[in-house]
Each structure stands twice: as C-alpha cells, then as structure tokens.
N, C-alpha and C positions, 0 to 999 in steps of 0.2 A: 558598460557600467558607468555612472551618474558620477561625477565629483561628490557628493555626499554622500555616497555608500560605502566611497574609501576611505572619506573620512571616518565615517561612525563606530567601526571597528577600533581605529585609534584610539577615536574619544573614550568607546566601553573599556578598552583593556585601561587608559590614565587612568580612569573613574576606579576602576577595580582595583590599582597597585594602590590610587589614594587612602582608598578604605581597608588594604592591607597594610600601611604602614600605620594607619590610625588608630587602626586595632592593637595588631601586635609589633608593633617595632620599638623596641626601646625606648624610650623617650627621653630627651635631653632633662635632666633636671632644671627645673627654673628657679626665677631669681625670685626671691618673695619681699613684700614689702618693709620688713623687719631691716633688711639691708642699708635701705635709706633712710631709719629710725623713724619710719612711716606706723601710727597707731591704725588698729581698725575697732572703727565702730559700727556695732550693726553691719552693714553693706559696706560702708565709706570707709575710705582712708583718709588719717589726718596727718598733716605736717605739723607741728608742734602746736597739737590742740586745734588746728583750724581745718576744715573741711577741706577738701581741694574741689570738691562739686562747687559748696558754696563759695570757693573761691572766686569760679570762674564764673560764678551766674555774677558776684559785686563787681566783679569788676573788667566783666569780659572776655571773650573768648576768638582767638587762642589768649594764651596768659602766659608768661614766663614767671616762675618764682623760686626767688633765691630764700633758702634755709641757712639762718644765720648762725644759729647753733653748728650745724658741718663746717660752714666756712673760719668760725671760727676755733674750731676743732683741729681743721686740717692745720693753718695759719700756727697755731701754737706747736703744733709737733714737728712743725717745720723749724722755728725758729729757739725751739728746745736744745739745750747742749746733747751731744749725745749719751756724754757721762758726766760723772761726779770730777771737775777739777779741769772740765775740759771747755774749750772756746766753741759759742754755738755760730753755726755757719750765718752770712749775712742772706739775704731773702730777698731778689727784686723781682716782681709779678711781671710775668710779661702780657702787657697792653694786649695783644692781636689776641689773647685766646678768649678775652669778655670784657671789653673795651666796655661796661656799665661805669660810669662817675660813681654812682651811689656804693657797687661794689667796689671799685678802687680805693675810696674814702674809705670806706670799713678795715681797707685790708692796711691801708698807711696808716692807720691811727693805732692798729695791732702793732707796727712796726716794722712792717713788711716796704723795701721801697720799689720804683720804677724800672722796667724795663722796657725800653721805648728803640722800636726799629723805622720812625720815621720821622718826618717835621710836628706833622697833626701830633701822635702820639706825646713826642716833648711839650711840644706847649699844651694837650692837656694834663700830664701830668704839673707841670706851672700854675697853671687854670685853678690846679687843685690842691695847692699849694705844698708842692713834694721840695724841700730843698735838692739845690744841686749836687750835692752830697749824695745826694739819696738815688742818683739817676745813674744807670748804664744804658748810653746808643751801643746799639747794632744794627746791623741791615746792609743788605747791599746796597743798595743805594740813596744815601746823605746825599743831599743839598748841599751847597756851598751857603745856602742861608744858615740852615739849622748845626751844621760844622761850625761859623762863623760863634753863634750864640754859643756852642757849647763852648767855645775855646772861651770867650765873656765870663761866661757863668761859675767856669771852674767845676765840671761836671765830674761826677767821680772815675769814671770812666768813659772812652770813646774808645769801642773794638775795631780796629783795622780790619776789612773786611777780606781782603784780597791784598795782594804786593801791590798791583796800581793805584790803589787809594791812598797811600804812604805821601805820596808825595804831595799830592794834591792838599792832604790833611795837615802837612808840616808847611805846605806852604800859606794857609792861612792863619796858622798858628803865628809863624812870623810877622806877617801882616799885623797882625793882632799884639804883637810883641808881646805872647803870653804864652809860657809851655804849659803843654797840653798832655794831662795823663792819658796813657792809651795803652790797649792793650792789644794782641795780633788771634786774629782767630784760625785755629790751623783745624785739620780735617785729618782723621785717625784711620778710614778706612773703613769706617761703619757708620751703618743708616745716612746721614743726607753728605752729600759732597756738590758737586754743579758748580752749580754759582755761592757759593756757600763756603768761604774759607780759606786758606792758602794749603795744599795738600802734603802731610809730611813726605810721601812719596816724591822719587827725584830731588830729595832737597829743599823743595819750593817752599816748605815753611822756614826753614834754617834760613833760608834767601832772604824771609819776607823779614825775618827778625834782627837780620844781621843790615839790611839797608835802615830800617826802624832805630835803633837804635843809633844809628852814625845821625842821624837827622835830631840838630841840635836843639831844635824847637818843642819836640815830642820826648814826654819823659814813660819809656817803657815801664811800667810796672807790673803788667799783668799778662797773663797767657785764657786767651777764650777758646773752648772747645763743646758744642753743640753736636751730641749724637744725631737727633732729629727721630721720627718713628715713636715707637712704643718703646723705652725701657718695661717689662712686664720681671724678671728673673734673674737674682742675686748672678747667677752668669754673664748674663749682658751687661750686668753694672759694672763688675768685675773687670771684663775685657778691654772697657769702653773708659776705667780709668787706669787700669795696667798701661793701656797705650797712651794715652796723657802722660801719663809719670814717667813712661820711658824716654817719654821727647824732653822734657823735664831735665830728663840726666844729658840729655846730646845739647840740649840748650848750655849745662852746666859745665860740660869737658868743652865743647866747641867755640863757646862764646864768653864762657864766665859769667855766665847771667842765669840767676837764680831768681825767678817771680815774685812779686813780693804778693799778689794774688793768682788763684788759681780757681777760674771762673768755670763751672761744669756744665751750664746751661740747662738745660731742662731732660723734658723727655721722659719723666715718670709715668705709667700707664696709672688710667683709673681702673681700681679693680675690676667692675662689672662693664667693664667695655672690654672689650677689641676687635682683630681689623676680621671681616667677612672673609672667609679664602672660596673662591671662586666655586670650589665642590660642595661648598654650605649651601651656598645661594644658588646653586644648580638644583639641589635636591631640595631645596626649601621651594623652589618655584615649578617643579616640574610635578614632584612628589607631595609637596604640602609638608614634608615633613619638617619635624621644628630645627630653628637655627640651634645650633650649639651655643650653650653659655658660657660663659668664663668663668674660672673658678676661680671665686675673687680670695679664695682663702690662699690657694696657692701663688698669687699676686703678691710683688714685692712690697710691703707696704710704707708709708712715709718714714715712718720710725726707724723701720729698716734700713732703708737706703740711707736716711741721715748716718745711720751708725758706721754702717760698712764704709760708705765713701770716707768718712773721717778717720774713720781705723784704717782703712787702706793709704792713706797719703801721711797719717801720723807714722807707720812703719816705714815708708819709703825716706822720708826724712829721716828717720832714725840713720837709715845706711847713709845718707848723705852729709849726717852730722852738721844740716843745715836746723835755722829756726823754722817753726811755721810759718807755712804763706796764713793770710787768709785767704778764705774757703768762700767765692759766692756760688748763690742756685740762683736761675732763674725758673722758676716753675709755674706752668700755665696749667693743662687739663689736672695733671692730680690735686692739685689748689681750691679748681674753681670746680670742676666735672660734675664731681658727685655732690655738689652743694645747693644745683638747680636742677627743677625740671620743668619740661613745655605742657602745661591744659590745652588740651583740643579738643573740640566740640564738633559730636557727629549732627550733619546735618541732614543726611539722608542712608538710608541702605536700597543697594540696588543687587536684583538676583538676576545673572543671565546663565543659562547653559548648567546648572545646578551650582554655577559660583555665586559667592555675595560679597559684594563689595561697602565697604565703609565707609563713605565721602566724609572728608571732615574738613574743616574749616583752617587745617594749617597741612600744609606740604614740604613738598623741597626746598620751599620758598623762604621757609623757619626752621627748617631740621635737614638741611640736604646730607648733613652727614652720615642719618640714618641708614642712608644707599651702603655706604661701605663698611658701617662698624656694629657693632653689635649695641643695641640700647632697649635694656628692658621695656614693656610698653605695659601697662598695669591698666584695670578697666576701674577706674577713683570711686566710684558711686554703685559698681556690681561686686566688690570683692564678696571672694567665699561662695558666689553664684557657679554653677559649674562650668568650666571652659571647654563648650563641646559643639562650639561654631568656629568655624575656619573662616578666616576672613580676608580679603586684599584690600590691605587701609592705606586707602589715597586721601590724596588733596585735591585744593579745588582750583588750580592751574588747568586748562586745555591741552593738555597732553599726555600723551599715557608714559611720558617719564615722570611723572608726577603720582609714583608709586614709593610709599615709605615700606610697607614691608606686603609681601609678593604672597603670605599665607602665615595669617598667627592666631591661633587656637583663645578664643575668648568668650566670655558671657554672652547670652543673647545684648544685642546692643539695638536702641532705639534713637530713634533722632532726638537731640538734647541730652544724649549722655555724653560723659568725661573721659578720655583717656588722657592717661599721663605720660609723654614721653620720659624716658628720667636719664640724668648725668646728660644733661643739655648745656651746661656753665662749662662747654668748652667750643667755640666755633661754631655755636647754634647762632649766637648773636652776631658777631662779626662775620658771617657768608650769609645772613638773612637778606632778604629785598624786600619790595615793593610791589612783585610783577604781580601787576591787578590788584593787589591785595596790601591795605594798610600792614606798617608792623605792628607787633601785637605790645602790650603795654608789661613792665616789667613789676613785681613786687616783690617786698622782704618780708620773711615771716623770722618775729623775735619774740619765741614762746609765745606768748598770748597776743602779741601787738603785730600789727600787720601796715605794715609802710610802702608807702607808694615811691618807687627810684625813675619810674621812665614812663609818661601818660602815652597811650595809644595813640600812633599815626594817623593824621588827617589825611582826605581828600589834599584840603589845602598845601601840608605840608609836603604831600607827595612833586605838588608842582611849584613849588615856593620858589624855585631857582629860574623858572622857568616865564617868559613873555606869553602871556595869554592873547593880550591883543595885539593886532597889528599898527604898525605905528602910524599916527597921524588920525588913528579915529579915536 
C-alpha cells in the first residue's frame, strides 16, 4: 500500500469532522463591529464617519489607525475620581505598549504622564516635552547615563528594580549630590516575577527596603508593584492588591515606613482580547472550528478597576488610621488596545487541497501578537456578506510561521479587499519590524478629520544606519 493511500483516508475523515463541526457545532459567538463604535454603511465599516476601505486605498496598505474618540474615552475614565469627594488616581502610560509620539502627545496634553523603562523611552518622553514631574523609570535595566539625568532632572519617581540596583542608584545620586525620590518594586507572587522586582517571599522585599531607606542619598517615597499578564476579573484585582496592602502593613510594624505613593502598575486586560489556551488553537487548527471569544462584558472594566482599587486601599487605611498614599497606574493595553486597529490588504487567494489561504500584505511582521491572543478580524468593505469561507490568513514573509490565524470563517474575499485586525494599539507597534517588508504608516481618525502621526517606511529608511558602499570607492 502507496504512502498516499494512507494518507487519504486521513485527509477524508479531517474533511468530514470539518464539515461536522461547521454545520452543527455550536459556535462561538462573535465579536461585532458595534464594540469598537464601528458604523456600517451599505457593506463598509466606518470609524468615525471614514471608510476603513478608503482608508487604506489614501493612504496605504497595511495601515495602522488610531480612533481618537476611544483613546480619549478610555484616558478620561482612567483619570476620573472614582467618587464624589474622592482623589483621582495619577495616570502614567507606559511607553513599551505604543511607543507612537502623535499618540503620546494626545495622551500628555489629556493629562496622562510618562512611563518610561529605558534611556530612549526618557529622553522621548523629554523630546515631547513631558515635565519631570510627570515621569516614572522602571526596568531592569537603567544606564548609569539615564540614572545620572534622572537624579538632574528631579524625576518624580525612579523604581528600584531589584536589591542590587540600590546601591549603584544611591551611589550616583551622591555623585550628583542630589536625593533622588525612588521607590522599590517588590513582587506579590502573581503573574510576572524573574527578573522583575524584589520578591516578598523570604523577606527579599523587606531587605530591599530596609537597605533603601539607610541610603542617605535616596528619599524612599513609594512602593512599585506590577502584576504583569492580564488583569481580566474583579478577583485577580482583588488578590493582586490585598497582597500589596499586606506588605504595606509588615513595611509599617517592621520598618515604620508608611508610602507616601502606592504605584499598582498596570496589567488591565482589553476587553475583547485574551491569551489563546493551547485547546483553542488545537481545535481552531485541526478542526477549523472557531476560536473562542472573550466576553467583554464579563471583562473588568476601566471604571471598575479605578473604583475597586481605590475602595480597597481607602478601607485598608481606614484600619491603619493612616492618610492616603497617592494612588499611581501605569496602564498600557487597556489605554491604548482597543483605540487602534491594523488595515491589511489581501493580495492574493490561494486553494490547495480544498484549503484557501488569504495572502495579505501584513503578517507576524505588524501583528505577531495575533499568534497567541485573541483579536477580532472584521472583513471592512464585505460586512453583512455571509461568512461561509474558511480561510488560513497569512502574511507575506517566507515562512509558514507567518500564519495569523490557522482557520476564520469570512466573506468571500478578493485581492484588494480589507481586513481589519482590531485592538492592535497594544505591542502591534513596538514588536513590528522591517523583515522584507516596510513598516506600515500610522493615522488618527478625529470624527470627520483624519491626521497623519507616522509616514510609511522607506526602502531607504530600512538601510539608513547602514554603509552601502565599500570604502574608498
């Protein structure tokens, strides 16, 4: 018997469970375009009044475009008191999640300030004229340049990132013969730890705080503690600052040091995202069947989380009969996620083996997040057409990891039509590249006015840094 004869049985029975689960398997409910305040006209979807087709035919494809109506949406409910009488939390964006100028700008001038984990990041938030006030470093790893400036500059804060950075950081402070507010980032036991904090476990944070403080140059003021992962559920927020606020009290019996900020760091999920669990993506790729959606109503939302975290540390002070700290967030995806999405333009369809594939002109290359989280994919210029084509929509990299999503049920699609990846305004931008492929140009859509923040990548620009010729000719 033939190696293709034992295949082909295979292939019939896949073929067969496909068109059993297509038929009658339940089907995830999807996300519709009303979520992202997306109008439809006729076929099209608009972002506040503008086409997203003709979006991408003025001004290029792929396309990033930020909706400034969301961003400043989200930005105000973030920086809203949570009640009547009560102090609203302070707001710094963190750089890494959409390092865009144009979007930074928007979000400083809201009153939102910087969160910067590195040299580059500080001096553009400088660039963009954020006072140093307005600025919290973190990261693991500070420069002794960019250390150097902040202690200068009189930054609002600088988070000790680990015990071994204490000394290094007090010792250019001295240098500088200028104390330096800072605050210690400790690690709770949930979502990221590594390299990432000092751990309360074993003491190691009490350590980090009790050397901190002895160092005369450094004026402890605050306590940093970053979940990492998804916050998605009043539970996780819960846990993630119940343990905050217990160390809180062992800071206050053990050392007599009460924070005078209490930095939460980020870590809000966007509602209509989250992470792939490996049985999605199994059955999504083997079966076709569709990825599960998130239910963004059951999703903590901004409002939410401002109220609870506030009510939960205004009660903890009550028992401590201390004042309030202030309250910073740093928030990145919930901020920025659902306030952009990516145009990509199919450039070809290919059928082998009764599959069809989507070739499109943006991949891992602009969306690599796609692979592991969940991100609605809308067809911008077929809505309302019926979605009764399965499809494997790639990019246009030489590789077969250069798959955005493995089987998603959509309009017949033609070369020159639009998909929309959406809640991209988180880590679409900042893990974008180059490989073969320009980056794609950024815009802002404000109600009716349509603003250009990043032109499309050159040839040129790709090799700017780079000796074309050899020397002496």
């Amino acid at each position: 018997m033939g190696l293709s004869s034992v295949k082909r049985p295979k292939q019939q029975t896949k073929a067969l469970l496909r068109r059993v689960v297509g038929a009658y398997a339940a089907r995830e409910p999807r996300l519709g375009p009303e979520r992202w305040g997306l109008e439809v006209r006729g076929n099209e979807l608009l972002l506040e009044g503008n086409s997203l087709h003709r979006l991408e035919q003025e001004y290029g494809s792929p396309l990033q475009v930020v909706a400034a109506q969301k961003l400043r949406s989200n930005a105000r409910t973030f920086l809203t008191p949570p009640e009547a009488g009560s102090s609203a939390c302070e707001v710094y964006y963190s750089y890494k999640t959409n390092p865009v100028p144009g979007v930074l700008r928007f979000l400083h001038e809201m009153g939102v300030g910087a969160e910067v984990i590195s040299h580059y990041e500080f001096w553009l938030a400088r660039k963009l004229g954020v006072a140093p006030e307005r600025i919290v470093y973190n990261g693991p790893a500070k420069s002794d340049e960019s250390i150097r400036e902040a202690v200068r500059l009189g930054i609002q804060t600088l988070n000790l990132n680990h015990q071994e950075e204490i000394a290094r950081v007090a010792r250019i402070a001295q240098e500088e013969q200028k104390k330096l507010r800072v605050g210690v980032r400790i690690s709770v036991g949930q979502g990221w730890e590594a390299q990432f904090g000092s751990p309360i476990a074993r003491g190691q944070a009490l350590a980090a705080f009790r050397e901190a403080v002895q160092a005369p140059w450094l004026d402890v003021v605050g306590l940093h503690a970053h979940r990492g992962g998804m916050i998605l559920s009043e539970a996780e927020l819960t846990a993630f600052v119940d343990a905050v606020l217990d160390f809180v009290a062992t800071l206050r019996s053990e050392l007599g040091l009460s924070p005078q900020v209490l930095n939460f760091g980020g870590s809000l999920g966007t509602p209509t995202v989250k992470p792939l669990s490996p049985l999605d993506q199994r059955l999504n790729r083997t079966l076709h069947r569709d990825l599960s959606a998130p239910d963004p109503d059951a999703a903590l939302s901004i409002e939410r989380y401002v109220a609870l975290l506030s009510k939960l540390v205004r009660a903890r002070y009550a028992t401590f009969g201390a004042p309030l700290p202030r309250i910073f967030l740093e928030p990145g995806r919930s901020l920025t996620g659902n306030a952009q999405l990516l145009l990509t333009s199919v450039l070809s369809i290919k059928r082998s083996d009764g599959d069809a594939y989507a070739i499109m002109d943006a991949g891992i290359n602009h969306a690599e997040s796609v692979r592991s989280e969940y991100h609605q994919v809308l067809a911008a210029n077929h809505w309302g057409e019926p979605a009764d084509q399965t499809y494997t929509v790639v990019g246009p990299i030489c590789s077969p990891g250069d798959t955005l999503y493995r089987a998603v049920r959509l309009p017949r699609l033609e070369p020159g039509d639009t998909l929309a990846i959406m809640d991209s305004g988180a880590y679409f931008v900042p893990f974008s590249t180059s490989f073969s492929f320009p980056r794609p140009a950024i815009v802002m859509t404000d109600g009716g006015d349509v603003s250009s923040l990043r032109r499309r990548e050159t040839f040129d620009d790709i090799v700017c840094c780079d000796q074309l010729r050899a020397e002496g000719s």
